[in-house]
C-alpha positions in Angstrom: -1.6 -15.7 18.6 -0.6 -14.9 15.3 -1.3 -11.2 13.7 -3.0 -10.4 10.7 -1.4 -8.9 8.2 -3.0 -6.1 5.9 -1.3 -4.7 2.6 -1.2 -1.2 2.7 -1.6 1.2 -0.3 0.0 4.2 -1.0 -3.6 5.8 -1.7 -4.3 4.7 2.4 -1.1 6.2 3.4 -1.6 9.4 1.3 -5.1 9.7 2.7 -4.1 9.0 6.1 -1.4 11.9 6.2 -3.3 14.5 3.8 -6.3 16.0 5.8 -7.1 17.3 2.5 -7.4 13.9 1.1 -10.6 13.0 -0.1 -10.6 10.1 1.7 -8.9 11.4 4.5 -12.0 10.5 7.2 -12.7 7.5 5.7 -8.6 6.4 5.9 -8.8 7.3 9.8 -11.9 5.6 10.3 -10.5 1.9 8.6 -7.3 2.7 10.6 -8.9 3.3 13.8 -10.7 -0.6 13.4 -7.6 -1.9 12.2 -6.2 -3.4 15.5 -3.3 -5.9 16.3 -2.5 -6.0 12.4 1.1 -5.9 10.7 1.0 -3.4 7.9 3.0 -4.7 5.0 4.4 -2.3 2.5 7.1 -2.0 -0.2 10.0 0.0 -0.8 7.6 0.6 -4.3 5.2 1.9 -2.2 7.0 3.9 0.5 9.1 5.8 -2.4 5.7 6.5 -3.9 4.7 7.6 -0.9 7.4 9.6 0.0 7.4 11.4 -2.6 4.0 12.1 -3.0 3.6 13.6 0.5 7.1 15.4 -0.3 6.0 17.6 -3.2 2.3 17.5 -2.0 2.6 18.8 1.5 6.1 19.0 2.2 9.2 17.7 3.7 8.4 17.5 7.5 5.2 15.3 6.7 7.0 13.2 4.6 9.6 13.0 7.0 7.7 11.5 9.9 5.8 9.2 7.5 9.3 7.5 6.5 10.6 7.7 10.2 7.3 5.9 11.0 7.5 3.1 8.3 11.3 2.7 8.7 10.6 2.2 12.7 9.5 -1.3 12.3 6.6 -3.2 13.7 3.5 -2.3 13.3 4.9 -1.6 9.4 6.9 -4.7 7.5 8.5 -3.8 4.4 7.8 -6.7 2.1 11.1 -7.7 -0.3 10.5 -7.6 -3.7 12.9 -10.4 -5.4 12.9 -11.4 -9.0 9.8 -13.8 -8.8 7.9 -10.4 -7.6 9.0 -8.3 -10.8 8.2 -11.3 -13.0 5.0 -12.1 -11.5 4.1 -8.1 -11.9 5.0 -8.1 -15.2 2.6 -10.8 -15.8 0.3 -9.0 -13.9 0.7 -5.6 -16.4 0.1 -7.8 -19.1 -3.0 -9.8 -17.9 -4.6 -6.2 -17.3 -3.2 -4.6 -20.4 -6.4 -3.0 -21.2 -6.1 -1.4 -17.3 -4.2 2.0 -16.2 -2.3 -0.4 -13.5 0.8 0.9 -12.3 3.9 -1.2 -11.7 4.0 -0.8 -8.6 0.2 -1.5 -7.9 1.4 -4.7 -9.8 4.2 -5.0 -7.0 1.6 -4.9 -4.1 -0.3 -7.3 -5.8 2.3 -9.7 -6.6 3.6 -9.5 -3.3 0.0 -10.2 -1.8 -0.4 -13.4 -3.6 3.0 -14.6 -2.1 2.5 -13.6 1.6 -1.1 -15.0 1.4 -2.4 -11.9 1.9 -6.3 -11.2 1.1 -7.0 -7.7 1.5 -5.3 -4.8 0.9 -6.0 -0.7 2.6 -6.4 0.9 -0.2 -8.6 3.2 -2.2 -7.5 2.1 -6.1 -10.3 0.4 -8.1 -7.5 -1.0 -9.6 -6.7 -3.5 -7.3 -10.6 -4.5 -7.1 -10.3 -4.9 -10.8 -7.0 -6.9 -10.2 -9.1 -9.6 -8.2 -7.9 -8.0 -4.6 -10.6 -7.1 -1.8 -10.2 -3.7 -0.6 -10.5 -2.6 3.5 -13.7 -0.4 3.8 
């Protein structure tokens, strides 16, 4: 049987290794029903991510989270190819009007490609973007 795949957000992962998070219970709790999925992610999204929990909380947390990602399976890092940065640039200028980042426009792009319906995430952005969020 095939896995499902879910995109994952930096916003998820932030949430998910911040106990101070916001949405820190709430990340747990979607993790926790998340079961027999493939995570996708980006190299946009694990340097974001990286860094974040690098200046945030420090470098031991961001440590284990890149040891974790870069492990493999459960996590697939997603290539992003020239068709990606084109289609996210069309993205950016579709939603012009929008406070979308490029690298939200990444995710996005790279969701339409894999087929992917629903991302882990808590951005409005991506809801705005047309994407169903995990929740």
């Amino acid at each position: 049987m095939e896995k499902s795949r879910c995109f994952v957000d930096t916003s998820a992962l932030i949430a998910l290794n911040n106990v101070n998070d916001q949405y820190h219970t709430k990340a747990r709790d979607i993790a926790s029903k998340l079961t027999n999925i493939e995570f996708i992610i980006s190299d946009a999204i694990i340097n974001e991510t990286y860094n974040i929990l690098r200046y945030r909380i420090g470098y031991h947390r961001a440590s284990f989270f890149l040891k974790t990602v870069l492990a493999g399976p459960p996590f697939i890092i997603a290539d992003i190819d020239v068709l990606i940065r084109k289609t996210a640039s069309q993205i950016l200028e579709q939603y012009s009007d929008q406070k979308i980042s490029y690298c939200d426009a990444i995710s996005v792009s790279l969701m339409k490609e894999q087929k992917i319906q629903k991302i882990f995430a808590f951005d409005h952005h991506f809801e705005v973007m047309g994407v169903e969020l995990y929740l």
